[in-house]
N, C-alpha and C positions, 0 to 999 in steps of 0.2 A: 430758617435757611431754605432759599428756595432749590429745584433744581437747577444743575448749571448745563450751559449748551457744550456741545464737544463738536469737533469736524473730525473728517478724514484726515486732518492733520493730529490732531490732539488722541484719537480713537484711542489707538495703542498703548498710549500711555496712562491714559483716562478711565480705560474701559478693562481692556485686555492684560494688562500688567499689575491691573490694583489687587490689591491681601485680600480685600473683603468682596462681596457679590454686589455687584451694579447692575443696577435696572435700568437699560435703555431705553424712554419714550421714543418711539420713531413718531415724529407728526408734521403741521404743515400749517401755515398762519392761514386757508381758505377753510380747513378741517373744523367743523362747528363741535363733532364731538371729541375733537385735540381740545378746544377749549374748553369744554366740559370737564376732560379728563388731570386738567393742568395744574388747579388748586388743590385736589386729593391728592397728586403726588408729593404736592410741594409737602404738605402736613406731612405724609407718609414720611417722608427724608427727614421734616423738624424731627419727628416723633423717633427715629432710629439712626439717627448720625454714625453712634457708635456700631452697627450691625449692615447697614445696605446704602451704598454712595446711587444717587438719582441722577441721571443725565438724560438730557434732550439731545436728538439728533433730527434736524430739519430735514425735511428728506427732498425739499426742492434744490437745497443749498449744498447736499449730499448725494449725489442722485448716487455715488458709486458703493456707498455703505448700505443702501437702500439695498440695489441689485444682491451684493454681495451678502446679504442676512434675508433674502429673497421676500420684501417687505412688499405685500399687493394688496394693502387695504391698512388704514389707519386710523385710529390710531392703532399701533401692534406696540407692545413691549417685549422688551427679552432682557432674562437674569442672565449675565453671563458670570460664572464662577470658574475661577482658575483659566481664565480667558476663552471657557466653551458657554455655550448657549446651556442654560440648566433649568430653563422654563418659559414658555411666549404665552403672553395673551393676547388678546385679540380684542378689540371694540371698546369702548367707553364703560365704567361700570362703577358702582356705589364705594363709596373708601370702603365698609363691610366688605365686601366682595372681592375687591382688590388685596386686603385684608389679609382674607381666611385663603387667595390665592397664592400671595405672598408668605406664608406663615413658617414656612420651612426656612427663610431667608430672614426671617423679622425675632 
């Protein structure tokens, strides 16, 4: 299962309203280290279906989720748990890394 995309339409319901902690990729089809970061999440999500839902959010396609979760450099992610921000990372990095960042969630 890969990550699925979400808009400003779908967010709320996708994101903010889900039982369990979703990790938001914010990224951008020009972004080299978005594509880097894209296959480690997909595994991340196969690997914890049951524990953590993965969504993409375009940020060229979304510029207002962007502003609004104050996203200045990508790729950035955020767990949002019970519809709050409950962890960002910042930059491209190892499934390890993503990992032992994730772990509290995983």
């Amino acid at each position: 299962m890969s990550a699925r995309s979400v808009s400003e339409a779908t967010f709320q319901a996708e994101v903010l309203d889900s039982e369990k902690p979703v990790l938001v990729d914010f990224w951008a089809e020009w972004c080299g280290p978005c594509r880097m970061v894209s296959p480690i999440l997909d595994q991340i999500a196969a690997e914890n279906t049951d524990k953590l839902d993965i969504v993409k959010v375009n940020v060229d396609e979304n510029p207002q989720l962007a502003a609004q979760f104050q996203i200045t450099s990508i790729p950035a992610m955020k767990v949002f748990k019970a519809g709050e921000v409950a962890k960002t990372i910042i930059g491209a990095k190892p499934k390890a890394a993503l990992e032992a960042d994730l772990a509290a969630f995983l």
